[in-house]
C-alpha positions as CSV (number, residue, x, y, z in Angstrom):
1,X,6.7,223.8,100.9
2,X,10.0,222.4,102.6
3,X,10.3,222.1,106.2
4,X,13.1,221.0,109.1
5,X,12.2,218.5,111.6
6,X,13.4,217.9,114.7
7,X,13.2,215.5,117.0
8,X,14.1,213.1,120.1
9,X,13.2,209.1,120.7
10,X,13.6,207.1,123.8
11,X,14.2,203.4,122.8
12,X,15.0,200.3,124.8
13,X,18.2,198.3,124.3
14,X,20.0,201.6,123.8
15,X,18.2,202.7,120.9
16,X,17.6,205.8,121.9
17,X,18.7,209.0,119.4
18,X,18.0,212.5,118.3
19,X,17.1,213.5,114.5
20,X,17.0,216.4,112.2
21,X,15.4,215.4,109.1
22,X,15.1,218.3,105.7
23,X,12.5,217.8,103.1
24,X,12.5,219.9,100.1
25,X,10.3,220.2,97.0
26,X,12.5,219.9,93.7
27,X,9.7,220.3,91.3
28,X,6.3,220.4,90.9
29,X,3.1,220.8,89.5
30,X,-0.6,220.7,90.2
31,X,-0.5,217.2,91.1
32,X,2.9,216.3,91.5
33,X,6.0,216.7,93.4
34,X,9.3,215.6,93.0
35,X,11.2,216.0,96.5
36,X,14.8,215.7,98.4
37,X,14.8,213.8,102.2
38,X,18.2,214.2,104.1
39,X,17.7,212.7,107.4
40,X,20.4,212.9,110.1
41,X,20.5,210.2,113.7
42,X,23.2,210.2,116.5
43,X,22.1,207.4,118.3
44,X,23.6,206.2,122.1
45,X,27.1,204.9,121.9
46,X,28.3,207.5,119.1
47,X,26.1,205.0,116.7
48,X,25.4,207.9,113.4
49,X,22.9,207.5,110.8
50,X,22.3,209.4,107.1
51,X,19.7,208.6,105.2
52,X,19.3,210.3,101.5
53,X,16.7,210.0,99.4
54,X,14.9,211.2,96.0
55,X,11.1,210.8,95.9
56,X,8.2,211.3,93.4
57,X,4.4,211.7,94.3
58,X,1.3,212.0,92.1
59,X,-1.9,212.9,93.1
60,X,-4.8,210.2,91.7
61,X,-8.5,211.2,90.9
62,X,-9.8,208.8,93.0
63,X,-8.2,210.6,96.4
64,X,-4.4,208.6,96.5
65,X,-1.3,210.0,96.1
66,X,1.0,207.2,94.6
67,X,4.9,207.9,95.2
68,X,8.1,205.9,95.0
69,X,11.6,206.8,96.1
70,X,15.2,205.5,96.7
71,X,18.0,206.8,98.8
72,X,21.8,205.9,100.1
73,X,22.1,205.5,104.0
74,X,25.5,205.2,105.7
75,X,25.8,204.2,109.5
76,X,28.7,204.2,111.5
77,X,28.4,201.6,114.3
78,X,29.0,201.9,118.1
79,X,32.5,199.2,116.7
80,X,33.6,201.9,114.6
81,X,32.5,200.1,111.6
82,X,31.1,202.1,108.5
83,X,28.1,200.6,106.6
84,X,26.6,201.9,103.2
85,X,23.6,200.4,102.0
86,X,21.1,201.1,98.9
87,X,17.1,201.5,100.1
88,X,14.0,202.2,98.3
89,X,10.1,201.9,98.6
90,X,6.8,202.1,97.4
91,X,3.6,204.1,98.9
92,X,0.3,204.8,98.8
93,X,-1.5,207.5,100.9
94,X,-5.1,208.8,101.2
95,X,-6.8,210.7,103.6
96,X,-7.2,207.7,105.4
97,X,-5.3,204.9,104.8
98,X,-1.3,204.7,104.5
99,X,0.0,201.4,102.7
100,X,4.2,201.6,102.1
101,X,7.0,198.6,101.5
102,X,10.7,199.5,101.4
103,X,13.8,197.3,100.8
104,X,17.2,197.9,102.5
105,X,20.2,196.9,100.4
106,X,23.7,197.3,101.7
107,X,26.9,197.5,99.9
108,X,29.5,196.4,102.4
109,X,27.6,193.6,104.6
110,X,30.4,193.0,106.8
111,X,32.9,194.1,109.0
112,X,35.8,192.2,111.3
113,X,35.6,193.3,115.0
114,X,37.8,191.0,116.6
115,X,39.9,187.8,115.2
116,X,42.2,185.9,116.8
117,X,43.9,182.2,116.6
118,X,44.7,179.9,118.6
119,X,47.4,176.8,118.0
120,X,46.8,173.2,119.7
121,X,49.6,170.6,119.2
122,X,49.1,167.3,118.1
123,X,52.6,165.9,118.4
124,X,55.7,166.6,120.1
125,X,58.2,169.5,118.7
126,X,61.1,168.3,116.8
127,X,64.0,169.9,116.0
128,X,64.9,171.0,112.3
129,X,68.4,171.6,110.9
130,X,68.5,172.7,107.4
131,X,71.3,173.6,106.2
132,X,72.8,177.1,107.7
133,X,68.9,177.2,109.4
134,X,68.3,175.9,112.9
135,X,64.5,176.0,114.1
136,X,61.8,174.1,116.3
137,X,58.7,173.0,114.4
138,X,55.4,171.7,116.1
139,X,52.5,170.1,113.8
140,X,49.2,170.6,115.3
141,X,45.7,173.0,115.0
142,X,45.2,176.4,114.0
143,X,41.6,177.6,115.3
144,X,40.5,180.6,113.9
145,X,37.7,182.6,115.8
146,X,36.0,185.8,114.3
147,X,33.6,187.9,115.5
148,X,32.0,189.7,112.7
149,X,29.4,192.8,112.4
150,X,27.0,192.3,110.1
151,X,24.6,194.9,108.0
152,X,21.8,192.9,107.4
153,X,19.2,193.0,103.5
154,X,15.7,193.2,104.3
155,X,12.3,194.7,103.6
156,X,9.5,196.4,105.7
157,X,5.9,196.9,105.2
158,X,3.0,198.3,106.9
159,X,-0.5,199.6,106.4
160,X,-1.9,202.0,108.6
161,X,-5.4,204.3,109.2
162,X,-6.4,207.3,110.7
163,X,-8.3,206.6,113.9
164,X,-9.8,210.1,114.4
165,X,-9.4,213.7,113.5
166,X,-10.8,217.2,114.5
167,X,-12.7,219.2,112.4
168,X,-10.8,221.3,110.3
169,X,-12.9,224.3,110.9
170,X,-12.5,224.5,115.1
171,X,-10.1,227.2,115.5
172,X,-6.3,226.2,117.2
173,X,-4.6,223.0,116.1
174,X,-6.0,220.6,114.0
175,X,-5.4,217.0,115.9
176,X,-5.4,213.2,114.0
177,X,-4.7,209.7,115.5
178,X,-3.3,207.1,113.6
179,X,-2.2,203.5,114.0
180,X,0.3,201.6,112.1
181,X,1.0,197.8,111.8
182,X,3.3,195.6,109.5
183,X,6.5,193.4,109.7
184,X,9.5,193.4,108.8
185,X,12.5,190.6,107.5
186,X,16.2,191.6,107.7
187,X,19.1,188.4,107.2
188,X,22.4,188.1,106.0
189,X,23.7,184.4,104.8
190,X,26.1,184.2,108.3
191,X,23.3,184.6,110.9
192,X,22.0,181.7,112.4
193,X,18.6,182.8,112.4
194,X,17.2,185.9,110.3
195,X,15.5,189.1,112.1
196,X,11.7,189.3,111.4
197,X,8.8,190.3,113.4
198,X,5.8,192.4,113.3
199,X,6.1,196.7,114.0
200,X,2.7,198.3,116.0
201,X,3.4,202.1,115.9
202,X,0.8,205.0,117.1
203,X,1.6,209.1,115.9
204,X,-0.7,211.6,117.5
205,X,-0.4,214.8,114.6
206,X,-1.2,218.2,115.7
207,X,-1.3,220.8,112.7
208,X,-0.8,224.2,113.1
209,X,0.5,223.9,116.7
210,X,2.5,227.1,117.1
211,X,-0.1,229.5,115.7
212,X,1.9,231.9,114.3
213,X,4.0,229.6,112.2
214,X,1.3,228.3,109.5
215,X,2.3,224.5,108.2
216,X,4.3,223.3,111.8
217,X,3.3,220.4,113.2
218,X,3.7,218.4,116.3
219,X,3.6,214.2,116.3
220,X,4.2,212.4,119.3
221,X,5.1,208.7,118.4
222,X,4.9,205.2,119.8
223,X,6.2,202.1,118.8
224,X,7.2,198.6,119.8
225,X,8.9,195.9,117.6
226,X,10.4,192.1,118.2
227,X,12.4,190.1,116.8
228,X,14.7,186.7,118.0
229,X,17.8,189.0,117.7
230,X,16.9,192.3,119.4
231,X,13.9,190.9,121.1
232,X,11.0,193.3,122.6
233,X,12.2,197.1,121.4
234,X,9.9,200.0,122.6
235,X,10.5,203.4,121.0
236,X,8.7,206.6,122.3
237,X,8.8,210.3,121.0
238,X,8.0,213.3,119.7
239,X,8.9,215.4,116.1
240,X,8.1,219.1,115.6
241,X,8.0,219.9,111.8
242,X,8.8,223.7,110.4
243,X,8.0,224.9,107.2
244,X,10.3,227.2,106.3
245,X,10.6,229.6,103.0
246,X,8.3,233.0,102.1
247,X,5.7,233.8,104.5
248,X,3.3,233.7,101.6
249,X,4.2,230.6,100.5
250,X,3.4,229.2,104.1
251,X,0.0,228.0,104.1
252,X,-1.7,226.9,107.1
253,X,-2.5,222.6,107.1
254,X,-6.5,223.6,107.2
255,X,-6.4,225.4,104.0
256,X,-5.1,223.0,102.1
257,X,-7.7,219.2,101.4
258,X,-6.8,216.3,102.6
259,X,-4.7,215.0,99.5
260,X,-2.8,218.1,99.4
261,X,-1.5,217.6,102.9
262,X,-0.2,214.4,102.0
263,X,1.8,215.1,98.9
264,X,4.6,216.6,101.7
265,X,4.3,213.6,104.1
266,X,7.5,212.6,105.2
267,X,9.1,209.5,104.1
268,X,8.5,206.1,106.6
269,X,11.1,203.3,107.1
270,X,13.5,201.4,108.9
271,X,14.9,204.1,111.4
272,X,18.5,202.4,111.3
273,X,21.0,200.3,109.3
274,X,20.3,197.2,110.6
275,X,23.3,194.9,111.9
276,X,23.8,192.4,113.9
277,X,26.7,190.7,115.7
278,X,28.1,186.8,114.6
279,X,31.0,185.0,115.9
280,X,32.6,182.0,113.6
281,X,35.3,179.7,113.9
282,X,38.1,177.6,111.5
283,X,40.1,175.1,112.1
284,X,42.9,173.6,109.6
285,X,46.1,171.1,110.2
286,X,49.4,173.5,110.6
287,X,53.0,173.7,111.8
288,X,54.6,176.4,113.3
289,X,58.5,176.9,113.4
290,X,60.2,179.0,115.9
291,X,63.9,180.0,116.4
292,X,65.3,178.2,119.4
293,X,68.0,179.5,121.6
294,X,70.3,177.8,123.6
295,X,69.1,176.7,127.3
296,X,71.7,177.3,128.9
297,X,73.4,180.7,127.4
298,X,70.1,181.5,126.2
299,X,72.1,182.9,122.9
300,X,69.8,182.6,120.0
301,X,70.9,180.3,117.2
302,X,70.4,182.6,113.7
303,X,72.5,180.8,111.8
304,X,74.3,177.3,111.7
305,X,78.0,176.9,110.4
306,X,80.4,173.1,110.5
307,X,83.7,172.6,111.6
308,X,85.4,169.8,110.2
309,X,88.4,168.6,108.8
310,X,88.1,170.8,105.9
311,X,87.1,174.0,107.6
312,X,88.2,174.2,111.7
313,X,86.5,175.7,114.4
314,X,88.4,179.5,114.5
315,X,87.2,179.7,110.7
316,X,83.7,178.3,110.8
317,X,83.1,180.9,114.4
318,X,84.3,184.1,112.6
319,X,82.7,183.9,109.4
320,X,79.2,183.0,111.4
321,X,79.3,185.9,113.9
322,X,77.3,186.3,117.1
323,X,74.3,184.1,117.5
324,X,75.4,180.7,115.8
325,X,76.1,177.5,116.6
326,X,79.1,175.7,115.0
327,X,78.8,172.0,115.0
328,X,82.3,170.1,115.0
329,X,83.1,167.0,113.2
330,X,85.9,165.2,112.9
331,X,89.4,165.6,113.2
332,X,90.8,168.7,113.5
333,X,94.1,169.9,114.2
334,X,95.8,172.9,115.4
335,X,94.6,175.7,118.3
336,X,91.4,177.0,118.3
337,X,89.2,179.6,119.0
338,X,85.4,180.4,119.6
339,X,83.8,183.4,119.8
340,X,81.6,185.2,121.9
341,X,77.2,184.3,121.6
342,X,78.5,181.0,120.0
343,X,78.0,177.4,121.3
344,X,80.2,174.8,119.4
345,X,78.8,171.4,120.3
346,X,80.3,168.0,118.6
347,X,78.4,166.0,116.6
348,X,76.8,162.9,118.1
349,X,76.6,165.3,121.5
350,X,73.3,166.8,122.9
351,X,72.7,169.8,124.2
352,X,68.8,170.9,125.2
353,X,67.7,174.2,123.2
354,X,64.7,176.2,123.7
355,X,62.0,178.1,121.5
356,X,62.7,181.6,121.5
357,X,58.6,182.6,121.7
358,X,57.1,178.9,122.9
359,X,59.8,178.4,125.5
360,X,59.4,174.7,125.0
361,X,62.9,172.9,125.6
362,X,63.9,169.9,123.7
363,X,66.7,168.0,123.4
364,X,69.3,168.7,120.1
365,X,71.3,166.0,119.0
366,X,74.4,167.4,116.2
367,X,74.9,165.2,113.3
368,X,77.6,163.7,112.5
369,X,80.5,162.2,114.9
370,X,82.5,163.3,117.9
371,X,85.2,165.9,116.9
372,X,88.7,165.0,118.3
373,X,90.7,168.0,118.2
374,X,94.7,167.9,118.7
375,X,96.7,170.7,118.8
376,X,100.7,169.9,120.0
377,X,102.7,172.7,118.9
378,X,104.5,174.4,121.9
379,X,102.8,177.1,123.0
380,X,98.5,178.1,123.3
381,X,95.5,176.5,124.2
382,X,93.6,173.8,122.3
383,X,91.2,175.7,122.2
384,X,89.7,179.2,123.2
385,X,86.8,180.8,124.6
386,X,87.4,184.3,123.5
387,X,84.6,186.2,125.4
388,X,81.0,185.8,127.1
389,X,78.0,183.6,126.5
390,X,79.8,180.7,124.8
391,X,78.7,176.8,125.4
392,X,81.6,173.9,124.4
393,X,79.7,170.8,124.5
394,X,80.7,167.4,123.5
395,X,84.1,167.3,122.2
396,X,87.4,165.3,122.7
397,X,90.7,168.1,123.4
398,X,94.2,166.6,123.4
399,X,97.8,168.6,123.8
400,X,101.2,167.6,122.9
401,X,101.6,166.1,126.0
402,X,105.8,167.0,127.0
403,X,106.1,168.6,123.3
404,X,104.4,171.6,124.5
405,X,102.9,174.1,127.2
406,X,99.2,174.6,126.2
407,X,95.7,174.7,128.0
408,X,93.1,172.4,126.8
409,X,91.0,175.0,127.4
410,X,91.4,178.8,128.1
411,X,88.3,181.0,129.1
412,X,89.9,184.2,128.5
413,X,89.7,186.8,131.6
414,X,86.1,188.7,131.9
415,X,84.0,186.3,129.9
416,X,81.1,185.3,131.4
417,X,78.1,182.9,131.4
418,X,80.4,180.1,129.7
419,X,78.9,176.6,130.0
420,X,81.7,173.3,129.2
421,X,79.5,170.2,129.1
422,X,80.6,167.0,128.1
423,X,84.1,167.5,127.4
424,X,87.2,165.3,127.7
425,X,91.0,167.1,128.2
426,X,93.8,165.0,128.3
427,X,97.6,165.3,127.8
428,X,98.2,168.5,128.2
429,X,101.7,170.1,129.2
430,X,99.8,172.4,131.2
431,X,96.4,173.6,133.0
432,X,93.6,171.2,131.6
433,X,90.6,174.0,131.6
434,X,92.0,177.6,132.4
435,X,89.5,180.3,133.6
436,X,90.6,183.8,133.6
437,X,90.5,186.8,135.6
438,X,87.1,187.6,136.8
439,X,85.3,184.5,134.5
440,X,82.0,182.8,135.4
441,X,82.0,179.0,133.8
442,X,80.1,176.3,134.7
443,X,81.4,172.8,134.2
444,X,79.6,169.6,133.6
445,X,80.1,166.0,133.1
446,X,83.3,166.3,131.7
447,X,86.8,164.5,132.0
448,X,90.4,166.4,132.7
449,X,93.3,163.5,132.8
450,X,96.7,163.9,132.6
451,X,97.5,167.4,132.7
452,X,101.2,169.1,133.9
453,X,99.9,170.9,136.0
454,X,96.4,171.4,137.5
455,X,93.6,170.1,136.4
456,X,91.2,173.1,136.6
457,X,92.7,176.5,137.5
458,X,90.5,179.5,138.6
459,X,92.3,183.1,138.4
460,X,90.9,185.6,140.9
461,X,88.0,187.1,141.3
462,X,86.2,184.5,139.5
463,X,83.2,182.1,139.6
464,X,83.2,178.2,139.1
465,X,80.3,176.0,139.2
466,X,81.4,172.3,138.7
467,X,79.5,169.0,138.5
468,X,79.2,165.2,137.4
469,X,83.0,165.7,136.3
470,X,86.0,163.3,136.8
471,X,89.8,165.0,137.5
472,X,92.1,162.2,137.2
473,X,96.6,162.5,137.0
474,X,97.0,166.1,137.5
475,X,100.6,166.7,137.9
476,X,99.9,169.5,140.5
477,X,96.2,170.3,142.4
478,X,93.4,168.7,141.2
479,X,91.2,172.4,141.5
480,X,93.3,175.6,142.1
481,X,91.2,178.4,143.4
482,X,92.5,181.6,143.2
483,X,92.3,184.8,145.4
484,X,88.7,186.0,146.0
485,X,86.8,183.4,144.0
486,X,84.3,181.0,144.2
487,X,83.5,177.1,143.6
488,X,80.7,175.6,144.0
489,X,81.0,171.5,143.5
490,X,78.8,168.7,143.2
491,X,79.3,165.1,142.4
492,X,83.2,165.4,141.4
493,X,86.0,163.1,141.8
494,X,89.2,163.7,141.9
495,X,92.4,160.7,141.6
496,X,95.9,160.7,141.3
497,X,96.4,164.1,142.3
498,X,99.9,165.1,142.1
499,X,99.9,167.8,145.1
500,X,96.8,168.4,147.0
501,X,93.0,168.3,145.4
502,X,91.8,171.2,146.2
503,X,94.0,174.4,147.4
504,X,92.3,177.5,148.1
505,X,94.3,181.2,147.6
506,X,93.6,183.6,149.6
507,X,90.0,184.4,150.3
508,X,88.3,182.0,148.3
509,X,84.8,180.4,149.1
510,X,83.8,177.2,148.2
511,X,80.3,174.9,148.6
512,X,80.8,171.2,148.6
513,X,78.9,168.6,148.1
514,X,79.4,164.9,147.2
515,X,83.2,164.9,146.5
516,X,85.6,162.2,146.3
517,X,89.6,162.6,146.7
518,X,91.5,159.1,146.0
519,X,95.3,159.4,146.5
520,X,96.9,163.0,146.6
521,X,100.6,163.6,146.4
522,X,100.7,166.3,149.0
523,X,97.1,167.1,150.9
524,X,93.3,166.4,150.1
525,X,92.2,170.1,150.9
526,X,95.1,172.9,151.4
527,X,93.0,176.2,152.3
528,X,94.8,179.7,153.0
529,X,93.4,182.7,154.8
530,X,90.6,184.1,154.9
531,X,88.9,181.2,152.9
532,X,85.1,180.2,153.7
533,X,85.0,176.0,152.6
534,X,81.6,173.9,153.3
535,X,82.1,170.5,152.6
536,X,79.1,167.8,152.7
537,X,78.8,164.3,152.0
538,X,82.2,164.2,150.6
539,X,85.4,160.9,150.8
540,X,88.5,161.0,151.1
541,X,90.4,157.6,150.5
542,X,93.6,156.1,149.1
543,X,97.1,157.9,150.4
544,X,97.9,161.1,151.2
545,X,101.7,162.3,151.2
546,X,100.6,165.3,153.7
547,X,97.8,166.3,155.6
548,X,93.8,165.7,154.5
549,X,92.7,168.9,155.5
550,X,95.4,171.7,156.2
551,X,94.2,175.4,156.9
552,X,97.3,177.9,156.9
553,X,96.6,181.1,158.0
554,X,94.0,183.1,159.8
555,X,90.4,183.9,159.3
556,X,89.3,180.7,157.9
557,X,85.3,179.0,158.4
558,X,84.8,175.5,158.0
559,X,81.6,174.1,158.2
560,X,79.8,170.6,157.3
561,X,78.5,167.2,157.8
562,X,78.4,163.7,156.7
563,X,82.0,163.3,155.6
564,X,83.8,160.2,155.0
565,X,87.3,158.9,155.6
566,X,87.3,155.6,153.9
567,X,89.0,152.5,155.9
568,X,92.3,151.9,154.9
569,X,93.4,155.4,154.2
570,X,96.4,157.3,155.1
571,X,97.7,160.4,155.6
572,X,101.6,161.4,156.0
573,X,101.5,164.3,158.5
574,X,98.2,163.2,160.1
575,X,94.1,163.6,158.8
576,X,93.8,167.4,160.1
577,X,95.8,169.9,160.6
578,X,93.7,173.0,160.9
579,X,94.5,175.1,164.5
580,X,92.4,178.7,164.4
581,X,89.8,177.9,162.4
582,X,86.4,178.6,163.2
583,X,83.8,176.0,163.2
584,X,84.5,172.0,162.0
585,X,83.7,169.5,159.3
586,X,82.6,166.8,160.1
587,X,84.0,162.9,159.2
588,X,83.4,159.6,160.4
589,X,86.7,159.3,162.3
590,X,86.2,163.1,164.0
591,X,85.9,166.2,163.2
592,X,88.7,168.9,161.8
593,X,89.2,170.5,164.1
């Protein structure tokens, strides 16, 4: 008759679950039964278990019932994994003795739970330009870690014996002890070792426990197992079985012999999909290319174009776009103009560019040689700097001198974060490097000689950071700092200044370090009110037509120290001439004022 079991097991190492298992009769006859097994688990950690299974049993003369099955389990893991597998077994049961093998089977044996990779270089990055493509490439080790589940192929087998037993004709249940031992191999080709050991299990059966429901039955189970991977497992609990169907066909266990009782016995085996955990690693030679940016803009470089005699610099920076650096080659003649999230840089030159996801900076030096562009028509700037995050590096400007009235180089007004490295102006008939309205440049190692009129000139409200750079023949000041701006300077000379080297508009601010002034048409420093100047470590030397230091105006700070006034030098309307001003630089010869 079919019955519904249902039970609970405590196990160690969190192998403890619930069960509901259904076994049905399909077909039989006098001595032989053909029967259905569904068996559901939750186990701890939202592990779940099916097992299904088809099973035959025939009754022999000689007291055994011989029986075979096979089933499908599927197991989802406490990863999430899914696992089907194939199992089947062999058994033979008498009224005593209990002798079974089963073999496990699965069809997917094994699932990724975690994978990552790690990269090791073995050489330094290098730079490569191919064609329109810029990129930084580093050779080195990809390691490959993986930590796998595993459904595991395996058999079982015990042999087991009842112990003792009740009488069957004492009234109330009917009680049997039996004890179980075998062993058990489970392995899968990526574990290190395989999972074998030996099984001891105990089941104490009492028939007929609830009276008034003929057939149920209560077993109260112990077990323990080991094995190198799970080590010692103990399992404890109980099963109460329920026939289920007609009254009449319910038929208390006494009334039936021995052999009979056994034909509905059901089926014993591994309690779980069996898995187990590996972790394996790969390693191979590889190279990784990044897109780089530019260090100092940080503007990332999609795309490359060239400027040469062929194809200037305003073409080659319109057709690329945003993002791209333009390299410059050659000559090339006539006014020119970069646009915004560009850097132009001259071949031969080096600028230091960055990997956009390593962040490793490396120097980049452009092919080819240094551009010399010349433009001496009357009126407009060599060349342009249209709008923000633009780098000029390493190229050679030249005007038409008295033929015309052009910039070397004009930052147009609100542009911002533009870098000038490594660039020589000369013979212009007007400002060498031009920075508009409410601009923020920076200027490095660069050269601005014979200019009509200043050599750098700062609009209002602007920003200028200046170093390692060389001002030589200005016809007028040698820095012009308009109203409200700022200049911060280190390590620039200025010589041959036509009026004064530096002269501050109203309001400006300006940090100082390591300047030299030799010979100045008019003054050294001309500041106007409300201006803010420290000045450090700086020299003034040569001849001066005016003053070295003149403040005009009110509301004017000086401060600083370690100032030089070279021997020798003179100055036409004296070395200071600063009344009202608060606080003092300090020289050599004194302090101003």
């Amino acid at each position: 008759m079919p019955w519904l079991e249902l039970g609970g097991f405590y196990g160690s190492n969190d192998s403890s679950r619930g069960e509901a298992a259904l076994w049905v009769p399909l077909a039989q006859s006098h001595n032989s039964v053909l029967f259905g097994e569904a068996r559901g688990k939750l186990f701890e950690d939202d592990m779940r278990e099916g097992n299904f299974a088809l099973g035959y049993r025939q009754m022999q003369a000689n007291g055994w019932n011989l029986g075979l099955w096979g089933g499908y389990d599927i197991r989802e893991s406490q990863f999430g994994n899914t696992f089907h597998q194939f199992a089947g077994g062999i058994e033979a049961l008498s009224d005593r003795w209990d002798v079974r093998a089963n073999a496990y089977l699965p069809l997917n044996d094994s699932e990724t739970l975690f994978r990552s990779s790690t990269f090791t270089p073995t050489a330094a990055p290098i730079i490569n330009l191919t064609g329109t493509s810029i990129g930084l490439t580093t050779t080195g080790i990809t390691t490959t870690t993986m930590l796998d589940e595993l459904a595991l192929h395996g058999f079982d087998a015990e042999i087991g014996a009842k112990i003792l037993s009740t009488p069957l004709d004492l009234t109330g249940p009917s009680h049997e002890l039996r004890l179980y031992a075998g062993a058990f191999h489970f392995d899968h080709s990526d574990l290190p070792n395989s999972v074998s050991g030996p099984r001891v299990r105990a089941e104490w059966r009492m028939d007929d426990v609830i009276a008034r429901w003929a057939g149920s039955r209560l077993t109260i189970e112990a077990e323990y197992s080991h094995d190198q991977l799970r080590d010692d497992r103990v399992e404890i609990g109980a099963r109460l079985r329920l026939p289920f169907g007609d009254s009449g066909t319910r038929v208390a266990s006494r009334s039936l012999t021995a052999q009979e009782r056994r034909m509905s016995e059901g089926l014993e085996r591994d309690t779980d999909v069996v898995t187990g955990t590996t972790t394996t690693s790969s390693s191979s030679a590889s190279s990784i290319t990044e897109a780089v940016e530019d260090a100092k803009t940080g503007v990332r470089f999609d795309r490359v174009a060239r400027a040469d005699g062929a194809a200037d610099i305003t073409t080659a920076s319109t057709s690329a776009g945003a993002n791209s650096l333009i390299i410059a080659t050659g000559n090339i003649n006539g006014a020119q103009e970069l646009q915004g999230d560009q850097t132009l840089q001259g071949g031969g030159s080096t600028i230091q560019v960055r990997g956009v996801t390593s962040g490793i900076v490396v120097d980049f030096t452009a092919p080819g040689s240094r551009p010399a562009v010349t433009h001496d028509a009357y009126f407009g700037p060599v060349l342009a700097a249209l709008s923000s995050n633009t780098h000029i590096a390493g190229l050679d400007l030249t005007g038409g001198g008295s033929n015309s009235n052009n910039f070397g180089i004009q930052v147009f007004s609100g542009s911002t974060n533009v870098h000038i490295d490594s660039v020589n102006v000369s013979n212009t008939n007007h400002v060498g490097i031009f920075l508009g309205f409410e601009t923020s440049v920076a200027i490095s190692n660069s050269l601005v000689q014979q200019t009509a009129s200043h050599g750098i000139h700062i609009e209002s409200n602007s920003s200028l950071t200046v170093s390692n750079t060389t001002i030589v023949d200005p016809v007028r000041s040698g820095i012009f700092v308009g109203t409200n701006s700022y200049l911060s300077a280190t390590d620039i000379e200025m010589r041959n200044v036509g009026t004064d080297g530096l002269y501050f508009v109203l309001g400006g601010t300006a940090r100082i370090s390591g300047m030299t002034i030799e010979n100045a048409g008019n003054r050294g420093i001309h500041v106007l009110h409300n201006t803010d100047l420290t000045l450090n470590e700086s020299v003034l030397k040569g001849t001066f037509g005016g003053e070295g230091i003149l403040a005009s105006g009110s509301n004017i700070t000086f401060s600083g120290a370690g100032n030089t006034v070279e021997p020798g030098t003179t100055f036409g309307n004296g070395f200071c001439n600063a009344a009202g001003v608060t606080g003092s630089l300090e020289f050599n010869i004194g302090n101003c004022p």
